[in-house]
C-alpha positions in Angstrom: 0.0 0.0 0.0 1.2 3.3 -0.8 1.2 6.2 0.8 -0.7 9.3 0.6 1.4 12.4 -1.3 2.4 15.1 0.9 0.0 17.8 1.6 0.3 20.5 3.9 -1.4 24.4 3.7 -0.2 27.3 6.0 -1.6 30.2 6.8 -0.2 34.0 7.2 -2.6 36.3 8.6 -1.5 39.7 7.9 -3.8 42.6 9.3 -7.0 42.1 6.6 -5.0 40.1 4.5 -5.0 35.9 4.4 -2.0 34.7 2.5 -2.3 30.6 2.2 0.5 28.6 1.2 -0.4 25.3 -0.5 2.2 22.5 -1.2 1.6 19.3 -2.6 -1.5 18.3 -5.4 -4.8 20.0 -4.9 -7.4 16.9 -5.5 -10.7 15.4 -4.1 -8.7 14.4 -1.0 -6.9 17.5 -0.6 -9.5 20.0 -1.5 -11.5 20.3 1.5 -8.7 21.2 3.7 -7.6 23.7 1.2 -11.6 24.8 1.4 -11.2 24.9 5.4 -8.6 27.8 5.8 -10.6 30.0 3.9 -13.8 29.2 5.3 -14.1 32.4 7.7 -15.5 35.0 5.6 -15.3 37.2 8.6 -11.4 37.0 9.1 -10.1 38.7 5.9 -10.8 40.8 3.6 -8.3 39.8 0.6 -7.1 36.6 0.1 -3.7 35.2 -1.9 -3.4 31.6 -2.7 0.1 30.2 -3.7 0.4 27.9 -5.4 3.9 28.0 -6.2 4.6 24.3 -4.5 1.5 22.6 -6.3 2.2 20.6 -9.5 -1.4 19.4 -10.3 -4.9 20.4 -9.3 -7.7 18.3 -10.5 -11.1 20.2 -11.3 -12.1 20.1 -7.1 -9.4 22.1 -6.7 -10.5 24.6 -10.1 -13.6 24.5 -8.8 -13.1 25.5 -5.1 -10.9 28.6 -6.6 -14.0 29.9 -8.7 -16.8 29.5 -5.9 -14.2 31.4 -4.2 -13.8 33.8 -6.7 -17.5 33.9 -6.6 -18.3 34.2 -3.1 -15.2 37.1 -2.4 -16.4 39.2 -5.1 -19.9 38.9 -3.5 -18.3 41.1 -0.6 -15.8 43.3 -2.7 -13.1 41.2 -1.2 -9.9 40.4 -3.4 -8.8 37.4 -4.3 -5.4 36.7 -5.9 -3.4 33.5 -6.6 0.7 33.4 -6.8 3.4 31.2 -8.5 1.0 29.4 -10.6 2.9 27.2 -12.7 3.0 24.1 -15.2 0.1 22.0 -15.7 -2.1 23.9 -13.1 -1.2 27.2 -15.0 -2.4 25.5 -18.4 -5.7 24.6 -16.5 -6.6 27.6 -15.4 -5.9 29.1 -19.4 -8.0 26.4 -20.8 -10.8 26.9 -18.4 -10.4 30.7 -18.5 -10.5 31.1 -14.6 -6.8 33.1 -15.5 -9.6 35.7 -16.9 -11.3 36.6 -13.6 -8.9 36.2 -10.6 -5.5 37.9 -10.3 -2.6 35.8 -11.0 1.0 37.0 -9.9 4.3 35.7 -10.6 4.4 35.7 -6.3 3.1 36.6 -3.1 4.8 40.0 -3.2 3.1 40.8 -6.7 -0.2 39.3 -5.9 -0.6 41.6 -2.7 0.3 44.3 -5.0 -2.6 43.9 -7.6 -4.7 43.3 -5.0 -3.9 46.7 -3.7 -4.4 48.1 -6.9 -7.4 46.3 -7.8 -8.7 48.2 -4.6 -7.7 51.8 -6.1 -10.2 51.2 -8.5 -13.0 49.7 -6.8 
């Protein structure tokens, strides 16, 4: 029997800002504790997902990004995601999610567009 892949997510809390490190495949199994760190609508305002250490996210893990998408925009809250790269950055091209949500080369840049996003607002 093998073992289960790796997966661990951190958390930063910085003032209003979550930043959430993710390492290791987003995937039915992994998705809901991705889904739990971000579950508290009420402790930040913007939110930055990197995904710099993921090499694959099936379409649980897509699809937990757009409801959040969904749901932050609901309450003018930013959402960003940083160090996309490889197979997960081709997904979110092909399913166009790279159309709605900021995407940053890395944390530092993706709390920067969110700050900008929030000029304009």
């Amino acid at each position: 029997m093998s073992a289960l892949p790796e997966f661990t997510v951190r958390t930063d809390q910085r003032g209003r800002l979550r930043v959430v490190a993710v390492e290791g495949e987003v995937d039915v199994l992994t998705a809901p504790r991705l889904g739990a760190v971000v579950d508290d609508d009420e402790g930040f305002d913007d939110l930055v997902i990197d995904l710099s250490k993921v090499p694959f996210m099936s379409s649980v893990g897509l699809g937990l990004i757009s409801a959040l998408h969904r749901r932050l925009a609901r309450r003018r809250a930013g959402l960003a995601i940083a160090g996309v790269q490889g197979d997960v950055e081709r997904l979110l091209e092909v399913t166009g999610l790279v159309e709605v949500v900021l995407v940053a080369d890395d944390v530092d840049e993706a709390i920067e567009l969110l700050a900008e996003a929030h000029q304009y607002d």
